[in-house]
N, C-alpha and C positions, 0 to 999 in steps of 0.2 A: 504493500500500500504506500501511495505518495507521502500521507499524514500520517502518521503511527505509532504509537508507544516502542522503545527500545528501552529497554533496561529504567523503564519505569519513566525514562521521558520522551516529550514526545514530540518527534522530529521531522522535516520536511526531507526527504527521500533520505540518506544517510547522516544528517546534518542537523542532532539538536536545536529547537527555536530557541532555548535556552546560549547557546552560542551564540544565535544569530542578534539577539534581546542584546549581549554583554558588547559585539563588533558594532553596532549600529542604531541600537536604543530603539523607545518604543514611542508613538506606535511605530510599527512598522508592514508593509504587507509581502507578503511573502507568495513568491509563486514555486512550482514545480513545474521543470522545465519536462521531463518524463511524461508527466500526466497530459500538459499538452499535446506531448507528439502525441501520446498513446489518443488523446481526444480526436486530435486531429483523423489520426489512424484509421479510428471507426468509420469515419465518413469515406473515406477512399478506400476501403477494404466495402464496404455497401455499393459503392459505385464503380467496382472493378469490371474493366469489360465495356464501360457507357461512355461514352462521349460527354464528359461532363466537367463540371469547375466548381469547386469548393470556394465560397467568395467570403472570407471572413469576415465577420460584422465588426470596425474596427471601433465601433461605441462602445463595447462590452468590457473594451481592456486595448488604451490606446498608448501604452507604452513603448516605445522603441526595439528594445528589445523582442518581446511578446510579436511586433510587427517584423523586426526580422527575421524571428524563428516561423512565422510563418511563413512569410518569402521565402527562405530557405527549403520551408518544406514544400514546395509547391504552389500557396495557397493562391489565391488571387483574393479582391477586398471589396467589400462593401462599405463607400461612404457613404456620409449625409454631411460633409462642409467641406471647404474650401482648407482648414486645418488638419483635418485630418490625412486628405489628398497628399496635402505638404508631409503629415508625418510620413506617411507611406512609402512617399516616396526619397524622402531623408533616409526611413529604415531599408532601404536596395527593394523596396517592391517593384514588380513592373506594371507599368500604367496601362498595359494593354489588357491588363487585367482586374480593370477597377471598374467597379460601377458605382456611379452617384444616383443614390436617393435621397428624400426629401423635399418637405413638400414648401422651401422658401428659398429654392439656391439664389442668387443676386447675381447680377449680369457680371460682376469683376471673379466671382465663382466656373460660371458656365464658361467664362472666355480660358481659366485657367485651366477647369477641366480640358476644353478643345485642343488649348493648344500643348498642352500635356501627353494629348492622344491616348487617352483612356478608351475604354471596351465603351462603355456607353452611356447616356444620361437615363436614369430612370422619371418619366413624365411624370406629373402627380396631377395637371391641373391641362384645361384649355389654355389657361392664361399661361404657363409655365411653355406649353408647346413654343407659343407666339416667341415669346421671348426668347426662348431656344434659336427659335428660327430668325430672327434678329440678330442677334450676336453671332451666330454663323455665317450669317450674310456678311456681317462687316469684316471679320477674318478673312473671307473668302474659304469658307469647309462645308462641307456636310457634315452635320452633327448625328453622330449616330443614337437611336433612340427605342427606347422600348416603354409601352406606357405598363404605371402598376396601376393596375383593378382590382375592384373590393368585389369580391366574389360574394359578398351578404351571406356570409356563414360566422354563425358565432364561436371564436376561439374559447367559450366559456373560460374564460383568466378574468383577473384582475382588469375594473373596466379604466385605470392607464395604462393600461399594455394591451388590449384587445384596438386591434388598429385596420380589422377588416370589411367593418360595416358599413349601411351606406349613412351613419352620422360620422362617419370616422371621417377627421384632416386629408388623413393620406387617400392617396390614390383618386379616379376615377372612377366614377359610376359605371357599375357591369354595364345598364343600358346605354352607353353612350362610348364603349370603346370602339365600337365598326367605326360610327362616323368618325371619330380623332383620326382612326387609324384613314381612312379616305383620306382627311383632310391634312395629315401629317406627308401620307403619299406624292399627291399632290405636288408640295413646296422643294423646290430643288436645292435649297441645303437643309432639308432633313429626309435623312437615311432611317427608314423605320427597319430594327435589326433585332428585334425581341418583345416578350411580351412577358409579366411577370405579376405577381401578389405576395401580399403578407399580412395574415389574419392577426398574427399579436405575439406575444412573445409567454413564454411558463407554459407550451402546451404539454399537458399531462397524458392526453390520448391522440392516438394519430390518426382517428377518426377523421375529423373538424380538417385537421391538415392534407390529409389524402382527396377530400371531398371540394375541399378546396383546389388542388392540383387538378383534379379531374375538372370542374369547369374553366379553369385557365386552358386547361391541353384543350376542351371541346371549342371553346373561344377562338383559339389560335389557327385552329382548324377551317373557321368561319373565314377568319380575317383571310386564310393562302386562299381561299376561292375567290378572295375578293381580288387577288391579284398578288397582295401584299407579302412578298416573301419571307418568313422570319426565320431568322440564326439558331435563337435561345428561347426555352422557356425557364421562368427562373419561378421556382415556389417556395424562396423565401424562407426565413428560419423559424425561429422561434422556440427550438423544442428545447423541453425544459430539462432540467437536471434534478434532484433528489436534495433536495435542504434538511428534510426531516423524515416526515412514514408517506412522500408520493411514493405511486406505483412506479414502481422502475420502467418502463417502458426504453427500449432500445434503439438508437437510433435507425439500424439495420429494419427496425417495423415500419418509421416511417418512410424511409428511402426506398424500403420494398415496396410501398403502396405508389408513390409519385412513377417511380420505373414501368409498373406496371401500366399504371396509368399513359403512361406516354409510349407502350408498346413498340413500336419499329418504326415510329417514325424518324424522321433525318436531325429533329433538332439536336442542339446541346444542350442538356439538362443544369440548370445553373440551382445551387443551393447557398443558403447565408446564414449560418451556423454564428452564434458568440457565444453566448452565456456557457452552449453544452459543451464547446471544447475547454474556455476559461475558467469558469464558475467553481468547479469544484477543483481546478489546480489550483486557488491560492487562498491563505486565511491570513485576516487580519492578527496583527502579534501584537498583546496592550499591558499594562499593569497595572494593578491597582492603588488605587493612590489609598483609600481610606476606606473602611469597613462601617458604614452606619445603619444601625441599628433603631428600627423606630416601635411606638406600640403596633403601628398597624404592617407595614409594609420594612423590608431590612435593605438596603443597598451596596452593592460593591460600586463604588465609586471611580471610575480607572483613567486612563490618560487618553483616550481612544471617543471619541467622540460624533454625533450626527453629521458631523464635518467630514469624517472621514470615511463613515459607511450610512449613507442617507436612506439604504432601504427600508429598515426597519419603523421611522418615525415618517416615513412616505407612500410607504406601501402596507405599514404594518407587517413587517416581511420577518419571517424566523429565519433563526442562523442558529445552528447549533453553537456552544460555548464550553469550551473542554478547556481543564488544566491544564498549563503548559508540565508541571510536574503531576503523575498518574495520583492521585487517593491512595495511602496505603490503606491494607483491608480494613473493613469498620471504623475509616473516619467520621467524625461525625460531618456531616452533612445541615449548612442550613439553605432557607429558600431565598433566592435573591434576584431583585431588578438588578441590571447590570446598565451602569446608565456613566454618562460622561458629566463634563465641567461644563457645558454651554448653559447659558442661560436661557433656558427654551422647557417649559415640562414635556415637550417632544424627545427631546435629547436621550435615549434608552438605544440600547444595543440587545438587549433581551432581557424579557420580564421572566418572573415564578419559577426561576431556575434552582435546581438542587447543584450546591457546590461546595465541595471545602475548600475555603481559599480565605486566608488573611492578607493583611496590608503588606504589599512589595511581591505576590505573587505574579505570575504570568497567566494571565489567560490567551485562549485562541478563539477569535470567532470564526466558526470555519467556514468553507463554501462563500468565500470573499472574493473573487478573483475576478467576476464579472460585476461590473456599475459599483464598486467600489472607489476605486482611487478614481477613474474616469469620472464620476457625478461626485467629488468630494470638491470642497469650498473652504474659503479661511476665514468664514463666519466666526465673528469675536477675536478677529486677527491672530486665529490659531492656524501656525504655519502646517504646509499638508506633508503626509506623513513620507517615513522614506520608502523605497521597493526593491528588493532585494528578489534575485532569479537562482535558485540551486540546481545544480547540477549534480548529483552524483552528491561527493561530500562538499563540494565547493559550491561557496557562495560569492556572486555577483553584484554588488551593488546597482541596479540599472537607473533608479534616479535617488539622488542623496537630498537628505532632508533640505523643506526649505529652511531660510532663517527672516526672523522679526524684520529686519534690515530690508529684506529682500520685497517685504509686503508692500512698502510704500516707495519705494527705489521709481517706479515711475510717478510720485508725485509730485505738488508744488505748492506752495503757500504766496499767494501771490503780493507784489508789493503793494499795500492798501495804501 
């Protein structure tokens, strides 16, 4: 196992957190580089044989590193900004294998994407077409394009991350992708080259996911009679990973379903995997500053904060919370909110948890590895935390903490 007790402590693949706590201080988050391959693995062991591209979601875990182990593995990228694009392509990704989604790129975006020569823009609106097709006219390109549709299937998830409907931001109206697609045809700098969706993210059964790929594939089907050739179908990520008692579902169940789905035809199968490859390679490493004790409720007070993992006071999201040292037998046990310094009653990293831990121990919050450090903030001008990548017994520093200094380093007090 990536995480796992050795000799009573518990360590990221051969590498005490305990070690990595005393080299680099807390908090800290910690990934395993293992576990990603092995993540990544699963998806290209499911699509052996298929013309296809594993496009990493690079919102889930936008660190440098994390982007060049995937480059190195193969992967190709899913964005949604113009920073990310840059990190990508800082980390040796190749742009021939990026796709932007989102549904607000800005013209100084779209011209960067073009002339970057990325794989394709994913459409999200009429309005977003237009403006595609403007900014490619004034380069002088055809901008390559594939619209995303809401296929009106519910992801049943958490309703901020179900992102398939027809009230959802993102994407296009199922009823209204023929004519985009017409009218995308049409305009001689835009190259319609794919066709794609994305129902939400946490999916637990690949029901919702597969049902969803089957009306994109029959969609796509519509659109080549209409003339309109498409490259890719891409069906998008979302699938979940295991925080606590989900059903384990595989990702080999969902990929089975989408493969089938799209049978013998000529496309490339495009998939946009985060959370399931990242999520469970890394946990947050924190310590407890103070042990308080109330009539109603008990707290471990630690240094690790909503700053640094926002799911829990956003999502209400559980994260399992394990000693960084194992309980000898029959410690005693009490029940504890595990909560930070911000000034917010949101501020919690897990509630009614059984632990023995006194002041200056280590805790792990585990399954951090996805929408952690990426959605974390220096709310209450708490510097964000540092990220450490292990290898084997070695650890990597891939971004060192920030400092106080550094928070306001681009500001100015003007002369009154």
């Amino acid at each position: 196992m990536d995480f796992a007790y050795r000799n009573s402590a518990l360590c990221a693949e051969q590498l005490p957190l305990e070690e990595i706590a005393r080299r680099f201080g807390t908090p800290c988050y910690v990934y395993s580089r293992a576990a990603i391959e092995r993540h990544y693995g699963d998806y290209v062991q499911s699509l052996d044989g298929h013309q296809a591209l594993v496009a990493y979601s690079v919102k889930a875990n936008a660190n440098l590193a994390v982007l060049a182990l995937m480059a190195r593995l193969g992967a190709g990228f899913d964005i949604v900004s113009g920073g990310e694009l840059a990190r990508v392509l800082a980390a040796g990704g190749d742009p021939r294998r990026v796709l932007f989604s989102g549904v607000g790129k800005s013209e100084i975006e779209i011209a960067q994407a073009l002339e970057a020569g990325i794989l394709c823009l994913n459409i999200e609106s009429e309005a977003e077409l237009e403006r595609v097709d403007a900014v490619a006219s004034r380069l002088g390109q055809r901008a390559p394009i594939a619209l995303r549709v809401n296929p009106e299937i519910d992801a049943k998830t958490h309703p901020y991350i179900s992102t398939g409907l027809r009230k959802s931001k993102f994407g296009v109206p199922f009823a209204d992708a023929e004519r985009l697609y017409q009218e995308a045809a049409r305009r001689k700098h835009i190259e319609p080259i794919g066709i794609g969706c994305h129902i939400g993210s946490l999916l637990a059964d690949p029901a919702p996911w597969i049902e969803a790929a089957e009306r994109v594939i029959e969609l796509a089907d519509r659109v080549e009679r209409m003339g309109v050739s498409l490259a890719h179908i891409d069906v998008g990520g979302g699938i979940g990973i295991r925080y606590r008692d989900e059903p384990g579902r595989s990702v080999a169940e969902f990929v089975a379903g989408a493969l089938r789905a799209l049978g013998a035809r000529r496309q490339r199968l495009i998939v946009d995997p985060g959370r399931s490859i990242v999520g469970n390679a890394g946990v947050l490493l924190t310590r407890v500053e103070y042990v308080k004790r109330g009539p109603d409720r008990s707290f471990l007070v630690v240094d690790a904060a909503m700053n640094d993992l926002l799911r829990p006071a956003l999502y209400d999201a559980w994260h399992e919370v394990r000693t960084v040292r194992e309980p000898a037998p029959g410690a005693t046990l009490g029940t504890y909110d595990v909560v930070g310094p911000i000034c917010e009653s949101a501020d919690f990293l897990a509630k009614d948890r059984p632990l023995a831990a006194t002041a200056g121990d280590l805790l792990a919050v585990m399954s951090a590895g996805a929408y952690g450090m990426s959605m974390s903030s220096n709310y209450n001008a708490r510097p964000r935390a540092a990220e450490v990548m292990v290898d084997g017994a070695a650890a990597h520093l891939v971004r060192r903490r920030e400092s106080v200094q550094e928070l306001f380093a681009g500001e100015s007090i003007p002369a009154w």
